[in-house]
C-alpha positions in Angstrom: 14.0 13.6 -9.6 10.5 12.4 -8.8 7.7 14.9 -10.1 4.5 16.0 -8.2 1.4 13.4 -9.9 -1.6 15.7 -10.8 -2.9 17.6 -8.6 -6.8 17.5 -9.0 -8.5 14.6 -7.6 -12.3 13.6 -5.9 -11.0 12.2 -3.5 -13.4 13.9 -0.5 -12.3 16.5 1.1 -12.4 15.7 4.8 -10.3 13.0 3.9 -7.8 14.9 1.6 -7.4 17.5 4.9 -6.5 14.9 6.9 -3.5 13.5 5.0 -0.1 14.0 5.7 1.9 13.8 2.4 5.4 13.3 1.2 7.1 16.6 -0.5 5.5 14.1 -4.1 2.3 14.5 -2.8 2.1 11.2 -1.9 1.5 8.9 0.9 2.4 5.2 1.4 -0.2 2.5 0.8 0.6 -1.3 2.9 -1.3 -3.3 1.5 -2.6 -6.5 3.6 -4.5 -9.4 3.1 -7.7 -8.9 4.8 -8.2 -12.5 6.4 -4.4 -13.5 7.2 -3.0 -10.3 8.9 -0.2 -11.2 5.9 1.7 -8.0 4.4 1.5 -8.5 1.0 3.5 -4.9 -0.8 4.0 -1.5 0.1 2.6 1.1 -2.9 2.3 4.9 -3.4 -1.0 6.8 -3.6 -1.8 10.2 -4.0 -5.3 11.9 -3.4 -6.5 10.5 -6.6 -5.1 7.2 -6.6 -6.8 6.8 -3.0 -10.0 8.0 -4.4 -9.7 5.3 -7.2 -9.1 3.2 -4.3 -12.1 4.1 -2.7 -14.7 3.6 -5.2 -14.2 1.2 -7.3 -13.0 -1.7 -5.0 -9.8 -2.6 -6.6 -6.4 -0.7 -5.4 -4.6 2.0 -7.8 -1.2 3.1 -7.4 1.2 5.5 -8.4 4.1 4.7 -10.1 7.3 6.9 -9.0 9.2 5.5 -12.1 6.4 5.8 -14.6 4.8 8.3 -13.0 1.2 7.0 -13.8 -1.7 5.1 -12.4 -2.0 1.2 -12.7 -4.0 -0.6 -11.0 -3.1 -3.8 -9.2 -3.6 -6.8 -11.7 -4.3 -5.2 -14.4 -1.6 -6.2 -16.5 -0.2 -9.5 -14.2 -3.7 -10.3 -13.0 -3.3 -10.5 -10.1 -5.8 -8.5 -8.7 -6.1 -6.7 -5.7 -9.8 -6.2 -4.5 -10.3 -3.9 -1.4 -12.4 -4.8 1.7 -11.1 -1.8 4.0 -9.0 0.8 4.5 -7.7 3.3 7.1 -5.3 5.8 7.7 -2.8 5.7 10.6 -3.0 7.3 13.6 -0.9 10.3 12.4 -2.8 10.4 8.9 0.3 9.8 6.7 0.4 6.1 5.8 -3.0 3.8 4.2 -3.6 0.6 5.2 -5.3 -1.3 2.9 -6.6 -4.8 3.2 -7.4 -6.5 0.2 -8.4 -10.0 -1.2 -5.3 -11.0 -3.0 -5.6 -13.0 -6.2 -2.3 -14.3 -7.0 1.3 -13.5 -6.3 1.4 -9.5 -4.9 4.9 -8.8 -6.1 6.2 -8.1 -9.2 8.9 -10.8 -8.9 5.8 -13.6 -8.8 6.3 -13.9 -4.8 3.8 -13.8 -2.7 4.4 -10.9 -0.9 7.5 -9.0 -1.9 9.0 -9.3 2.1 9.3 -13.4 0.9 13.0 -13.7 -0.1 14.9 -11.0 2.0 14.5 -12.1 5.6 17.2 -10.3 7.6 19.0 -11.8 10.4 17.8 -10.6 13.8 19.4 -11.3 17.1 17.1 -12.3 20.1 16.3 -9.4 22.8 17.4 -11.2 26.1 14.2 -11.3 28.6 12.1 -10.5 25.7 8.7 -13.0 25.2 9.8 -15.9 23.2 13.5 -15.1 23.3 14.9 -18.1 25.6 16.5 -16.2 28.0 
């Protein structure tokens, strides 16, 4: 059973109408390094976890099984620091591109899509496929 985080937040307003939130109150956060295009984790924010986001520069999460705040890095440090973010087209995921100092996922891998690469088979006529 996953709990609704707290409700109040500063997160502005225009921006808190325009999200599209999970029964939790929350909405996925990709984050991506900013220079590389790489995918680096997927997180959870709610409003103010994205307003934490926001203004101080360094991404903050919410933890489903702890159900608190932390902040990327800082416990592991490996810190996080925010150059952009943006909402999706239908308002209900976060991008954010960060600066990435250190391994992303909590297994000490670079990005936590590193070690479970799934088999895919090739699309025939497709670009690069061969056939």
């Amino acid at each position: 059973m996953t709990s609704v985080p707290p409700p109040s937040s500063s997160l502005d307003p225009e921006i808190a109408a325009r999200l599209k939130r999970s029964a939790d109150g929350l909405v996925p956060a990709i984050a991506q390094q900013y220079d590389t295009g790489e995918v680096l984790m997927l997180g959870w924010m709610d409003d103010e976890a994205l307003h934490r986001t926001l203004t101080t520069g360094r991404c903050t999460y919410w933890s489903r099984s702890r159900q608190e705040y932390w902040v990327k890095g800082d416990t592991s440090g490996h810190f996080q620091y925010v150059k952009e973010v943006a909402l999706d087209c239908d308002a209900d995921t976060v991008l954010v591109q960060v600066d990435q100092i250190g391994p992303a996922c909590h297994t000490g891998t670079r990005t936590c899509f590193d070690t479970d690469v799934l088999p895919v088979l090739p699309v025939p006529g497709a670009p690069g496929s061969g056939q």
